[in-house]
N, C-alpha and C positions, 0 to 999 in steps of 0.2 A: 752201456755202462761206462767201458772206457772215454766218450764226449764226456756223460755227465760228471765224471770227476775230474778229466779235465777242468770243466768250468769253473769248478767248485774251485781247483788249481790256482786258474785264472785271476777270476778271484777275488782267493786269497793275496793270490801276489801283486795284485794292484792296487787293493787296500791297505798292503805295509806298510806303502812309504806316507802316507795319509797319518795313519794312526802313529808312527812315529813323530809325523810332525803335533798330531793333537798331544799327543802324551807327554809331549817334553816343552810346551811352549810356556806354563805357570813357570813361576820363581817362588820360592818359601822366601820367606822374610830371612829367616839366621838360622844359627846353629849347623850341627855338624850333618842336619839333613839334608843342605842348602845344597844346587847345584853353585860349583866354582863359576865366577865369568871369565872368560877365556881369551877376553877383548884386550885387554891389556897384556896379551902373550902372543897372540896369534893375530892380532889387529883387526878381529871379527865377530858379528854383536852376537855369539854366542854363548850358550853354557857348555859345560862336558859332558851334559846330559847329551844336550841336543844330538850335540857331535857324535856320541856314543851309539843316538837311535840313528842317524843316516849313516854311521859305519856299519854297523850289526846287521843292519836293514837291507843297507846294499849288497853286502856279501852272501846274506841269506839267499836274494832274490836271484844274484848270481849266482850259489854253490845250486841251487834247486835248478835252475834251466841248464845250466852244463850237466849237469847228474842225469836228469830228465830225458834234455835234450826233444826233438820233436817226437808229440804223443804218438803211437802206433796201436793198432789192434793188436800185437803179436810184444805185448811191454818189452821193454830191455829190461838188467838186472835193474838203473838208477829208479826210471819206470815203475816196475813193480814195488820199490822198496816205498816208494812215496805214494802210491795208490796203497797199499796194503796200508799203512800209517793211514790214508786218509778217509779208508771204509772202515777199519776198526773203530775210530773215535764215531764215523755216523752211527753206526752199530750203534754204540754205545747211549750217544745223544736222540737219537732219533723215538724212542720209546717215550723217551720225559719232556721234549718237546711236541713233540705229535708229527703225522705226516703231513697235515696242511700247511702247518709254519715253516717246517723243515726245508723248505727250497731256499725260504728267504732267510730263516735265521743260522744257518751252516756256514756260507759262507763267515760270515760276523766270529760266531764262535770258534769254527777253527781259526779265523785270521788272531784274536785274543789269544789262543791257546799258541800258537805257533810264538808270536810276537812276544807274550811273558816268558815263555818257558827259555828262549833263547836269550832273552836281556839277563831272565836267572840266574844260567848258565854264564854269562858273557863274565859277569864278578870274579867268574872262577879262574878265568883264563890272567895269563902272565902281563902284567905292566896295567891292566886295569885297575885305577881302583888306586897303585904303586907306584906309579910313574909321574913325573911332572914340576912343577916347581914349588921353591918351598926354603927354610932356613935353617941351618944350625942352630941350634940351641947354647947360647954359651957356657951357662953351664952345667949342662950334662953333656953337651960334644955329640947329640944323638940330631939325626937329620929330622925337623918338623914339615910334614907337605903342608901346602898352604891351599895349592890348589893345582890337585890331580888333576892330568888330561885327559883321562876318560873315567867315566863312573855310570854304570848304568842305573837309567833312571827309576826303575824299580826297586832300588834300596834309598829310595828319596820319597817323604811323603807327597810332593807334589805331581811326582808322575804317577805313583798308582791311583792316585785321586784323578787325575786326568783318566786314565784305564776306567776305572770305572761309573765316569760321567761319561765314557763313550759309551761299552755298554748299557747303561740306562739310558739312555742317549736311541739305542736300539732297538732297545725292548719296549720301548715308546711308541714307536715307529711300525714297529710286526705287530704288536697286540692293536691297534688299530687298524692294521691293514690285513690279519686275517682272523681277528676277531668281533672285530666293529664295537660302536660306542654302547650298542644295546648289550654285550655280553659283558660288556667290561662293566658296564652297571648292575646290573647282575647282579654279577660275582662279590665285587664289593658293598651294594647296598640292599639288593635281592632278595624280598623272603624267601630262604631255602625251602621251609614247611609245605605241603600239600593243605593248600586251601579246603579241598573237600573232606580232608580225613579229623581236621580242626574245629572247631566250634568257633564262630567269627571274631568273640572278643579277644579268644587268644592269636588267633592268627593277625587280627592287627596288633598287637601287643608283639607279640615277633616279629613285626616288621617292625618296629621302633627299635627293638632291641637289636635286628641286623642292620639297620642303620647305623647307630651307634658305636658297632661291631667295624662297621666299613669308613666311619671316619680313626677308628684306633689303628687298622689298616694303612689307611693313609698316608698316618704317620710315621708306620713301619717300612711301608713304598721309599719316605721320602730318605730314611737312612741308610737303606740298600748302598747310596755311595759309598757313605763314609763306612760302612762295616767292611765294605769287599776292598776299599783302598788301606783301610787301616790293620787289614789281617795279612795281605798281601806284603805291607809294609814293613810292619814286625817282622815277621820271618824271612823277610830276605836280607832286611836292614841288622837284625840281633845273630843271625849269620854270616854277614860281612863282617863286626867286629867283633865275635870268635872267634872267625880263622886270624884276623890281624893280630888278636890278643895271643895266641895260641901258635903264632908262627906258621901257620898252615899245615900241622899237622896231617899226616896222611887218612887218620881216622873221621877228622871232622869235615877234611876235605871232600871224602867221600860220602858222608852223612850230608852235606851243601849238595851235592848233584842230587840224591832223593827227595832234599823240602824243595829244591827247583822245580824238579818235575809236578811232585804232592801240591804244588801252592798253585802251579798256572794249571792244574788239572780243578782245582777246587773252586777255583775264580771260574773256569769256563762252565763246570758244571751247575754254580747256584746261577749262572748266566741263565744255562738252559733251562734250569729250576722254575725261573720268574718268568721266561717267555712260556713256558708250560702249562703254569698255573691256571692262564689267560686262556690262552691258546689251545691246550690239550684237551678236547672236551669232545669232540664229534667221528674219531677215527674207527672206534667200534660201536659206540650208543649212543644215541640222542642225548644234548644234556637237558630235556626236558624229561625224559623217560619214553620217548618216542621208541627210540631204540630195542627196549625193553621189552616193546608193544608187538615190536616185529616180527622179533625173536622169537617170542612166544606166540605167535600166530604161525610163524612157521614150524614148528613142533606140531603147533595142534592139525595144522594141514600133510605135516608128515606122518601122524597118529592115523587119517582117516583112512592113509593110501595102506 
């Protein structure tokens, strides 16, 4: 037990610095969603985004192996705290994903879960977000940022849209590789109906109609990005300027650490939702009804004894 969450550890933390770089590499065109470029301050073809994911990124990766330190049979306190963290969420996910995807889709999801919750977070802390260069206004006398040194990129529409062209990016990737092309067809074009309990005209007649059914799907497939980047977005972005507006208030302050956690738990979980969909079909029953068939053949052979 203690290897296999290593692994999962593992990982997670060598996909960090990856998805920090996928998730901050877009630029928005304008507005106040934009990340700053930093090239003109720092002499380097950055944004504050960027910057922001290999700071957050590194330190994570660091504050977790010093905590850690080397995996043992016999945990230490850092040990236990980050294993107990890291079979809670399997717990959790492993039911709505299924056990066959589960090896491959865990790593993916906790590294998401790990990597939002902490950029979430990051808004919260001191000179993020505050800090940087910027001008006076002459006349109100009040300091305007121009452009913050660090912002993470989760209160910007273009990184959580990166987040979640990764994860669909993923989900692409497991539902073909533990549910193959034939189930995937299936599910979205498949007549669900039992052929034999039907009368033939209507059962092709619902197979037109799940077809039809599986290109509206489709469609719904192809906005998964933009709904998981732009809920993502809102909420972290309409909570960075509350607290700015509101002075950082100690109430809203603390109300910011709960949609932190609430928002990268909600992302990771329709993650697992959509690799489930696909994937979750065969861990206790056939998805033809095989299953079903067993079951109850094993009843009837427990009935004889």
């Amino acid at each position: 037990m203690v290897s296999r969450v290593s692994a999962f550890a593992l990982k997670t933390l060598v996909a960090l610095p990856l998805l920090a770089v996928f998730a901050a590499t877009a630029h928005a065109a304008e507005g106040h969603a934009a990340p700053a470029d930093l090239s003109p301050f720092i002499h380097l073809p950055i944004s504050n985004s960027i910057l922001t994911s290999f700071l957050i990124t590194t330190l994570l990766i660091i504050g977790i192996r010093v905590a850690v330190g080397t995996p043992k049979i016999i945990p230490g306190r850092g040990q236990s705290v980050f294993e107990g963290l890291i079979l809670t969420l399997k717990e959790m996910l492993e039911p709505i994903v299924g056990k066959k995807a589960m090896p491959g889709a865990f790593p993916v999801l906790l590294c998401l879960f790990i990597f939002i919750l902490v950029h979430n977070w990051s808004g919260l802390l001191p000179f993020v977000g505050t800090a940087g260069w910027g001008h006076t206004d002459p006349e109100t006398g009040k300091f305007v940022m121009d452009a913050p040194l660090l912002r993470p990129h989760t209160s910007e529409a273009n990184g959580t849209l990166a987040l979640a062209l990764f994860s669909f990016g993923a989900w692409f990737i497991l539902i073909f590789k533990y549910a193959g092309p034939k189930l995937i067809w299936h599910d979205l074009f498949g007549n669900k109906a039992g052929k034999d309990e039907l009368h033939p005209a209507m059962y092709y007649f619902l197979s037109v109609v799940f077809f039809l059914v599986g290109l509206i799907e489709l469609v719904s497939i192809g906005m998964r990005p933009v709904t998981l980047s732009a809920r993502l977005f809102g909420n972290v972005f309409g909570g960075e300027n509350l607290l700015h507006a509101t002075n950082f208030i100690f109430v809203f302050y603390f109300l910011e650490i709960i949609v932190g956690l609430v928002q990268a738990f909600v992302f990771t979980l329709l993650s697992s939702v959509y690799i489930g969909l696909i994937c979750n079909h065969g861990d206790d029953h056939g998805h033809d009804g095989h299953g079903h068939d067993d079951h109850a053949h094993g009843h009837a052979e427990g009935a004889k004894h």
